[in-house]
VEXPA-69729 format. One line per field, with one value per residue (C-alpha): x, y, z; residue in one letter. Coordinates in steps of 0.5 Angstrom, whole numbers, always signed. Example, Ala and Ser with C-alpha at 12.3 -4.5 7.8 and 13.67 -1.06 7.14 Angstrom:
u	(+25; +27) .
v	(-9; -2) .
w	(+16; +14) .
resn	(a; s) .
END
This chain:
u	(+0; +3; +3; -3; -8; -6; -8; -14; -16; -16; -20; -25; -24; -25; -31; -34; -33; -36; -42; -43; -42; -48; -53; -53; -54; -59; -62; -62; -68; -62; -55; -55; -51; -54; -47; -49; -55; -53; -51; -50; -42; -38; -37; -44; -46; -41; -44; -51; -49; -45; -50; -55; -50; -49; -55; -51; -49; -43; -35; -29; -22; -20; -24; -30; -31; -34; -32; -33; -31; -23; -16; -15; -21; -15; -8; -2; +0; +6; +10; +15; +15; +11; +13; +18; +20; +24; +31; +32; +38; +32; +30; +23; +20; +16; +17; +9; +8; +2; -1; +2; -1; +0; +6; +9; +7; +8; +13; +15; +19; +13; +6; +5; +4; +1; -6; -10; -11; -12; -8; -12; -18; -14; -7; -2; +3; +9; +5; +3; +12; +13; +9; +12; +19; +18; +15; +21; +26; +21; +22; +14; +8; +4; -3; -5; -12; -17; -13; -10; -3; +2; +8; +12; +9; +12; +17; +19; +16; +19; +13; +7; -2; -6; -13; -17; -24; -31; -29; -23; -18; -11; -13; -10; -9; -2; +0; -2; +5; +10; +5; +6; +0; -8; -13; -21; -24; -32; -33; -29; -30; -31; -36; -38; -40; -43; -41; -38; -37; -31; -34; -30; -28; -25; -20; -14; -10; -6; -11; -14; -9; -8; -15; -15; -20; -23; -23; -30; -31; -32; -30; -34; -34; -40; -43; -41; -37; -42; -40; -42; -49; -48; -43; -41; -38; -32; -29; -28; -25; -20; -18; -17; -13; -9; -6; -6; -1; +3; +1; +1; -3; -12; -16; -22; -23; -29; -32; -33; -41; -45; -38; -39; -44; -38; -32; -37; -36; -29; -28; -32; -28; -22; -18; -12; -13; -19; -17; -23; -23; -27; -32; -26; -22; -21; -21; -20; -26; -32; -39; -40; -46; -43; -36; -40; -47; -45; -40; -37; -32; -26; -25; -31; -30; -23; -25; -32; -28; -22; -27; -31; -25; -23; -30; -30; -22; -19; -16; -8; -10; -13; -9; -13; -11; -15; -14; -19; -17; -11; -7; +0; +4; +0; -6; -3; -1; -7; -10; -5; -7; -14; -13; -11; -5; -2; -5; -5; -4; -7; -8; -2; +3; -1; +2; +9; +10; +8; +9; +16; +13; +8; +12; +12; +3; +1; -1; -8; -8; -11; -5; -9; -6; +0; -2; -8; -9; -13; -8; -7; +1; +1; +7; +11; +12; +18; +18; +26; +24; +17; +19; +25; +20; +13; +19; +22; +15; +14; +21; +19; +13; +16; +20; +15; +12; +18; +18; +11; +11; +18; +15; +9; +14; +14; +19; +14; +9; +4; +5; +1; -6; -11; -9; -3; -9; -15; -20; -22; -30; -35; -38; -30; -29; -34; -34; -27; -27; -21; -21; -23; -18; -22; -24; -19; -15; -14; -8; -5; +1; -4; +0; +4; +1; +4; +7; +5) .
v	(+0; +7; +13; +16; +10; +10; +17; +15; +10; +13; +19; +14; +10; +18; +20; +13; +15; +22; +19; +14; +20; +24; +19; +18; +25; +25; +19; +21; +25; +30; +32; +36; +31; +31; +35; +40; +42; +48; +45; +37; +38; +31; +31; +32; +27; +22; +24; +23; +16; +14; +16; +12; +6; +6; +11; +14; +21; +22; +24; +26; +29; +35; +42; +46; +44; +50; +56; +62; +70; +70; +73; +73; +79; +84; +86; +89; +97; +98; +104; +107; +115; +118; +113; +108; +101; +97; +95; +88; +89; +92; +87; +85; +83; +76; +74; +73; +72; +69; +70; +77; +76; +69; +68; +63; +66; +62; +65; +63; +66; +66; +67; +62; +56; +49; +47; +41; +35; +29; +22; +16; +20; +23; +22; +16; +18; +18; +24; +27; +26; +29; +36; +36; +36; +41; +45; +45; +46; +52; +55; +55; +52; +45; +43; +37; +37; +33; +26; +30; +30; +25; +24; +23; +29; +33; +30; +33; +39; +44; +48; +44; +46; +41; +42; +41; +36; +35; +28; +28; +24; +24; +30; +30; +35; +32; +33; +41; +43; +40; +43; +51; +52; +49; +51; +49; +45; +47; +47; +47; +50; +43; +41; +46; +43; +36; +30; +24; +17; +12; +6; +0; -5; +2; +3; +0; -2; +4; +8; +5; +6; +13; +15; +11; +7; -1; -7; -6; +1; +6; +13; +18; +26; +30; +35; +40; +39; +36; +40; +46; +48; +56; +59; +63; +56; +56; +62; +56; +52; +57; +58; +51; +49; +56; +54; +46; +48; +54; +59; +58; +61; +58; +59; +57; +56; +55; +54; +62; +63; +67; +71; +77; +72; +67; +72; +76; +69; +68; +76; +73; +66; +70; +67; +69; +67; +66; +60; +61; +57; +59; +55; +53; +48; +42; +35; +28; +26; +30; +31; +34; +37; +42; +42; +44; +48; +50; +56; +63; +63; +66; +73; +74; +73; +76; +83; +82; +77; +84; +90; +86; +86; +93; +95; +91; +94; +87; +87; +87; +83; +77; +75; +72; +66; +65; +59; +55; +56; +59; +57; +61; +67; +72; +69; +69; +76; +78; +75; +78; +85; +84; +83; +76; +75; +69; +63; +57; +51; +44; +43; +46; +43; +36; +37; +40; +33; +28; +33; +29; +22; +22; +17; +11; +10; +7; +14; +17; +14; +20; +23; +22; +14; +17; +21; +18; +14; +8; +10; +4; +7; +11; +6; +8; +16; +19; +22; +26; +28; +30; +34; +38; +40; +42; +46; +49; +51; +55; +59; +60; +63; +68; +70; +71; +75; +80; +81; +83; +88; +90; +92; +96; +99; +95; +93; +89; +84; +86; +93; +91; +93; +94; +101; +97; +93; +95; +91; +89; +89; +93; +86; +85; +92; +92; +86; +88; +95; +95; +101; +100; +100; +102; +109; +115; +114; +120; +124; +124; +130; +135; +137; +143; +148; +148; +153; +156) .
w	(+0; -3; +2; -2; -1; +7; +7; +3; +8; +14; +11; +10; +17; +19; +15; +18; +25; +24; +21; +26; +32; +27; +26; +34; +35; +31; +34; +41; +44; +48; +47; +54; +60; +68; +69; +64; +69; +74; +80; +78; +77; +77; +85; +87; +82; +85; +92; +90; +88; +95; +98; +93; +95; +103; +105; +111; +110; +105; +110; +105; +107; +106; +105; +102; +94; +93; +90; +96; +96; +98; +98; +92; +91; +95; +92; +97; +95; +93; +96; +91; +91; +96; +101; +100; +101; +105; +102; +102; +107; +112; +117; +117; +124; +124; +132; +134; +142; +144; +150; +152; +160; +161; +166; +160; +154; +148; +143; +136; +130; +125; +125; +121; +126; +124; +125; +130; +126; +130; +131; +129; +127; +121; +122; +122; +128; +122; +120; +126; +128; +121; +122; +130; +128; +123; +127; +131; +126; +122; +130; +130; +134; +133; +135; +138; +135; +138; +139; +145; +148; +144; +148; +142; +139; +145; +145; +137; +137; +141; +142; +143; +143; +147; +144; +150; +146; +148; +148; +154; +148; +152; +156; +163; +168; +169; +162; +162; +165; +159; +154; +151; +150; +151; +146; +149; +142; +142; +134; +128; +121; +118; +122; +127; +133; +131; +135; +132; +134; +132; +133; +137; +131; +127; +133; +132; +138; +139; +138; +143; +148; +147; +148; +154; +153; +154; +149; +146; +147; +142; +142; +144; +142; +144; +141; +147; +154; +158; +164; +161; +163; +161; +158; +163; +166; +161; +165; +170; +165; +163; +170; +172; +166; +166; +174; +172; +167; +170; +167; +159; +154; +154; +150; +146; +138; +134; +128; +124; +126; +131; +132; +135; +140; +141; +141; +148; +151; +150; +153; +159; +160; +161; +155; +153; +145; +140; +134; +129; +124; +117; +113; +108; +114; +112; +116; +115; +115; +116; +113; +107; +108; +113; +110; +103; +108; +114; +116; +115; +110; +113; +110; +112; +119; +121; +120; +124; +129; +131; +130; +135; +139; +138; +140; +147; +148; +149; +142; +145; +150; +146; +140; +134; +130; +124; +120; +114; +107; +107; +102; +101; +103; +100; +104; +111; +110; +108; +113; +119; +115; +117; +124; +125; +129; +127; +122; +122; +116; +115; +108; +105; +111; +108; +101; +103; +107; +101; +95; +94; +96; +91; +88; +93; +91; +84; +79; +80; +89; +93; +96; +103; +102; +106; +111; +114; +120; +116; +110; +105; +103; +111; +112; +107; +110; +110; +116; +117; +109; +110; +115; +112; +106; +111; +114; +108; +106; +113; +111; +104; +106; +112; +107; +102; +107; +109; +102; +101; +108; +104; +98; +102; +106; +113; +118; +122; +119; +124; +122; +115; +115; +111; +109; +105; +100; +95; +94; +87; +88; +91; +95; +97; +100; +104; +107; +109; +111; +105; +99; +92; +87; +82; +86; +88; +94; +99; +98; +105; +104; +101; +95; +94; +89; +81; +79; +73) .
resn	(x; x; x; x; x; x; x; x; x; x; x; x; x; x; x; x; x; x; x; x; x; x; x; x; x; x; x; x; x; x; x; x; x; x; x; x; x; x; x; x; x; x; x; x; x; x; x; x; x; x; x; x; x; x; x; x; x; x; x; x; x; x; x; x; x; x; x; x; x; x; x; x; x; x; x; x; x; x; x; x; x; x; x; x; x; x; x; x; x; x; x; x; x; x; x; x; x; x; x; x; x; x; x; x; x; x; x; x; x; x; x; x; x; x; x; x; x; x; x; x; x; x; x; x; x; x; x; x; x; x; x; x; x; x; x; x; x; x; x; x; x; x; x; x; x; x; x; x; x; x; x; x; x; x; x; x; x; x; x; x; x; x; x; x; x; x; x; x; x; x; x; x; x; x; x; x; x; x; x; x; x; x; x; x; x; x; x; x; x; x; x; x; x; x; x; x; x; x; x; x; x; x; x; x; x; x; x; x; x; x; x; x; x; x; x; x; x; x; x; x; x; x; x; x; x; x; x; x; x; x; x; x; x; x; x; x; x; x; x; x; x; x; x; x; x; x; x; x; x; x; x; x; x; x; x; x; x; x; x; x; x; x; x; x; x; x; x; x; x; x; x; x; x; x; x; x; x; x; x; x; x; x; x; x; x; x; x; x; x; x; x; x; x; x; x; x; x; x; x; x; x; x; x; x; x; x; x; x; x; x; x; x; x; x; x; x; x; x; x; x; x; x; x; x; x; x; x; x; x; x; x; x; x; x; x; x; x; x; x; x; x; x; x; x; x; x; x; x; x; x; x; x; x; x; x; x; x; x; x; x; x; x; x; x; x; x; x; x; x; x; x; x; x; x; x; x; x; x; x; x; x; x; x; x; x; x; x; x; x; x; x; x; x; x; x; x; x; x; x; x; x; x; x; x; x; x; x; x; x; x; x; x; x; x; x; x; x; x; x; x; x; x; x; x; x; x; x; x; x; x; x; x; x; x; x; x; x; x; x; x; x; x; x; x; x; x; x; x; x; x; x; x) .
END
């Protein structure tokens, strides 16, 4: 067969297919697929399916799917001829102390700290050490999450949160001396104050040692402390936890919600720090009708969140974390602009761990195989180079921030406000309190005539 006649043939093996694919469009009574319709995406379809499946509400890892209002709608300003930017020689302070007042407060070298995430519940215990030592080498915090304290944990990690949970897991007052800070647990953004239940024959052995709990026995979170009667009553607890562990930082997180409400109970328990977490945070296994349905997104909240604060009198007395959705350098910043003191990362801090591990699960296995407790690769987790890599994405973004603060012209990552951004809509704008950028902005030296 000569060059021509190939050609020829597969024109025809073409023109065949294309009037086969014809003559079936033309026989069918509708083009138009399910995932075409306005709000059938490919995701929701899939969940529709696994509750058609199962009949049980649908859980899934990691955060919202949808697309909410966020810190990409703000852009810093930079500063170039009425005021100038910081040279690169000029240092940028990036220090955070959290709980000023309290007889040891927790001091770290950035604001960017990592989040609670549970052993067992979420994580495998090499994941958890990973973050832990990464913490210590980025010279910053790690959060217990729910799991409670892990001795190995605190062992890694030189400045170590206790998350105090409505479950009890691992909270033990004799433990509250060796921890750096303890943050009360009442709601989180994926799944607001809802309870859960580990059923017993899900619990692995030791899991169920460090829960402390019997052969048989299922682990139970409530949907709130069940010694908790009023809100007044978390004053207690705060003074209780607050001498148990000799002075170090208290305070309470919950879900972005009825934030002024929740903030007044705070101001009234005497805490030390506010963790609010936005309808973006991630989880290891929530539900996804309150990850997808329940919640304040976070740039929301943060503005709401400090003006409520600066309107008690409080604000220099109760630093604020934030954290849910918060992707990178530009976002922390952002964040700390609006009010926030320090932030916390999960998700990033996940993929920084694993990004350069992917290799070790077949194509297309869900990253989470090497983090999560009931991972099916989690044994094969690096946990010396997960480290170095979450650690080095601390560093990297610290100094993205400097750079940022730098190009607006501050010596101090908290000295960045939101005169330092425009807006880019008008809903953003007045979400935030933060210019437009599409209107003139105020002269602040009145300018000096013309001359003619």
């Amino acid at each position: 067969m000569d060059q021509r006649e190939g050609a020829a043939m597969l024109e025809g093996l073409i023109k065949q297919a294309v009037d086969e694919v014809f003559d079936r469009l033309s026989k069918m009574q509708s083009v138009k697929h399910l995932f075409m319709v306005d709000g059938f995406s490919f995701l929701r379809m899939g969940a529709i399916g696994e509750r058609a499946r199962t009949g049980q509400p649908l859980s899934e890892p990691y955060g919202s799917t949808r697309r909410f209002l966020d810190f990409n709608e703000l852009m810093f300003l930079p500063v170039q001829l009425s005021r100038f930017p910081l040279d690169n020689h000029q240092a940028v302070k990036t220090d955070v102390t959290i709980g000023k007042r309290a007889t040891r407060p927790l001091r770290v070298s950035t604001p960017i700290m990592i989040t609670g995430m549970a052993f067992g519940s979420a994580l495998s215990k090499k994941a958890k050490i990973a973050l832990a030592k990464a913490s210590t080498l980025a010279n910053t915090a790690t959060n217990s999450g729910e799991s409670g304290f892990m001795p190995e944990e605190r062992e890694a990690a030189a400045n170590y949160i206790v998350q105090w949970n409505r479950g009890r897991w691992s909270n033990r007052m004799e433990d509250l001396p060796k921890v750096d800070a303890v943050e009360i647990q009442v709601g989180q953004g994926a799944e607001g104050s809802l309870g859960n239940r580990v059923k017993a024959e899900n619990i692995r052995e030791d899991f169920r040692v460090h829960l402390g709990l019997q052969p048989g026995q299922d682990a139970v979170r409530p949907a709130r402390f069940r010694h908790i009667d009023d809100p007044s009553q978390f004053k207690g607890m705060v003074d209780e936890l607050r001498e148990a562990s000799g002075g170090a930082p208290i305070g309470l997180k919950f879900a972005a919600s009825r934030i002024e409400e929740d903030c007044e109970v705070a101001i009234q328990a005497g805490v030390d720090f506010i963790t609010i977490d936005g309808a973006q945070g991630g989880s290891g296994g929530g539900r996804e009708v309150t990850i997808n349905n329940a919640g304040v997104p976070l740039v929301y909240a943060i503005p709401r969140a400090h003006r409520y604060l600066q309107e008690r009198g409080v604000r220099d007395q109760i630093d604020l974390i934030v954290t849910g959705g918060l992707r990178d350098a530009g976002d922390f910043l952002k964040a700390m602009a609006l009010g926030a003191d320090a932030v916390y990362i999960g998700e990033s801090a996940l993929l920084a761990m694993i990004f350069h591990q992917l290799e070790k699960m077949p194509p297309g296995t869900n990253p989470a195989q090497l983090f999560l407790y009931t991972g099916e690769y989690a044994d094969q987790l690096d946990v010396d180079a997960g480290a170095q890599a979450v650690a080095n994405f601390i560093k990297a973004s610290t100094t993205e921030m400097q750079l940022l603060a730098q190009t607006v012209g501050k010596d101090d990552l908290h000295k960045v406000d939101r005169d330092d951004m425009v807006a880019l809509s008008r809903e953003i704008a007045e979400i935030t309190g933060v210019q437009l950028a599409y209107m003139p902005q105020e002269i602040r030296t009145p300018p000096v005539p013309v001359l003619q």
